[in-house]
C-alpha positions as CSV (number, residue, x, y, z in Angstrom):
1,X,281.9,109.8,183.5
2,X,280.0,111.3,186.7
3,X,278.1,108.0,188.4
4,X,276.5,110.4,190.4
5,X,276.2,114.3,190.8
6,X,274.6,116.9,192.5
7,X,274.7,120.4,194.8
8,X,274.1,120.5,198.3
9,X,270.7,123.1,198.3
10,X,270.8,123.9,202.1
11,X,272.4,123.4,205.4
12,X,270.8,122.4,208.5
13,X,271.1,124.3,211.5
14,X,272.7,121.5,213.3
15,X,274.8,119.5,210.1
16,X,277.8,120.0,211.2
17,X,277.5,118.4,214.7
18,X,278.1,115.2,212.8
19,X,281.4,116.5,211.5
20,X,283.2,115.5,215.6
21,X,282.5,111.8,214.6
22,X,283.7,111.8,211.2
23,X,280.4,111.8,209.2
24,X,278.0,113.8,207.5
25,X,274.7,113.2,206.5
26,X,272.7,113.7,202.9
27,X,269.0,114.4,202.4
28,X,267.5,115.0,199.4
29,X,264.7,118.6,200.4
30,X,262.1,116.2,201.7
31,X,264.2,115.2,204.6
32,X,261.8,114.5,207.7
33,X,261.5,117.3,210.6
34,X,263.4,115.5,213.0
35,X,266.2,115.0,210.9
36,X,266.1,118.0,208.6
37,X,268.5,120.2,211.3
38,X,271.2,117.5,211.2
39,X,271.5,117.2,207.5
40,X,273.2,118.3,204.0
41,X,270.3,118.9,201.5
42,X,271.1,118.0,198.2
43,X,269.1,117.8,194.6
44,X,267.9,114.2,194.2
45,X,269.5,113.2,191.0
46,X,270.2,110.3,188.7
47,X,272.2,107.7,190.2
48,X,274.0,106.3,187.0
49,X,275.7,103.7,187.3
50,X,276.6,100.9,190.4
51,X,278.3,103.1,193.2
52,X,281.7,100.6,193.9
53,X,284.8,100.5,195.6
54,X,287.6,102.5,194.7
55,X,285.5,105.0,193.1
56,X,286.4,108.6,194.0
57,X,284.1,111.2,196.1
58,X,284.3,114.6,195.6
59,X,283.0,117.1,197.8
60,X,283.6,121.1,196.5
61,X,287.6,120.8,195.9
62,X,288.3,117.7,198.6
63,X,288.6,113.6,196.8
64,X,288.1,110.8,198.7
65,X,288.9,107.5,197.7
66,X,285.6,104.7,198.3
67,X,286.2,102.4,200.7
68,X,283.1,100.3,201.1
69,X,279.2,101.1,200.3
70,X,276.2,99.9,202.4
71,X,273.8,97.6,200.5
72,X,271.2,100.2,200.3
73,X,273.5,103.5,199.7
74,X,272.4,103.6,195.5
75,X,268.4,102.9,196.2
76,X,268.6,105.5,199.4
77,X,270.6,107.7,197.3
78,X,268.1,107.3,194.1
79,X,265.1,107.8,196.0
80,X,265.9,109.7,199.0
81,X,268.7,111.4,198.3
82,X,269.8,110.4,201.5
83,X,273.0,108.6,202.6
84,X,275.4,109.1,205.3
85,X,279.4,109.4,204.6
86,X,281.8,108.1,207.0
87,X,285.1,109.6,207.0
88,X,286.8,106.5,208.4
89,X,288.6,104.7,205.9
90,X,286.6,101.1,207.4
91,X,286.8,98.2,204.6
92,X,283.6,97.1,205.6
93,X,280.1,98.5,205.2
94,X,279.1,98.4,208.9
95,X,275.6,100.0,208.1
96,X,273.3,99.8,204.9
97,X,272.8,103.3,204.4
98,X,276.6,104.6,205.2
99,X,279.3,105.6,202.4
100,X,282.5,104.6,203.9
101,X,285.5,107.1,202.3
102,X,288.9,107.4,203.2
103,X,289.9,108.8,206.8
104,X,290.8,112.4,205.9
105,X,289.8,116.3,206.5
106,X,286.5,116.9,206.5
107,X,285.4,119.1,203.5
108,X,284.2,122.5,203.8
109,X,280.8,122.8,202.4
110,X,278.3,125.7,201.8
111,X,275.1,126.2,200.0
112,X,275.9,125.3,196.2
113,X,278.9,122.7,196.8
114,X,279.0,120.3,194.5
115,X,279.4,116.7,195.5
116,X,280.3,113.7,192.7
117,X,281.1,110.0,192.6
118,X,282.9,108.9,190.0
């Protein structure tokens, strides 16, 4: 069962600037001006169930195995729809609102990708 799932709905003009340092960022469509070039909109959906630890993230066809969650990722992620994922593989949760996955390719991702955690 899906703890969380939804479709990226637009791409800012800037999004993948982030990609050179290993991250992307979410936003649900309400995502302030100042940030709304840099990020990945997505539909804000039902977080349902705790977001943990060796959970799985998918992003279009790419998986990447959880490696620590901020403190604030499920409440951002419920009411925002933002979070920011790390690509890192880092053990620790350096920063509340960051999704830390393992260090791998970056996925490709276009208007209608689906991203899950499960």
């Amino acid at each position: 069962m899906s703890v969380f799932e939804t479709n990226v709905i637009n791409i800012g003009n800037e999004a993948e600037l982030f990609q050179s340092e290993n991250m992307i960022i979410l936003f649900g469509s309400d995502a302030p001006d100042d940030l709304a070039d840099y990020c990945y909109n997505i539909e804000l959906n039902e977080v349902k169930e705790s977001i943990q630890e060796g959970q799985t993230l998918s992003v279009g066809n790419e998986q990447y195995k959880i490696t620590a969650v901020g403190n604030v990722v499920e409440k951002n992620l419920r009411d925002l729809g933002h979070i920011t994922i790390k690509f890192d593989g880092s053990n620790e949760a350096a920063l509340a609102g960051t999704l830390y996955v393992e260090e791998k390719k970056l996925p490709e991702i276009s208007v209608g990708t689906e991203i899950t955690i499960k």
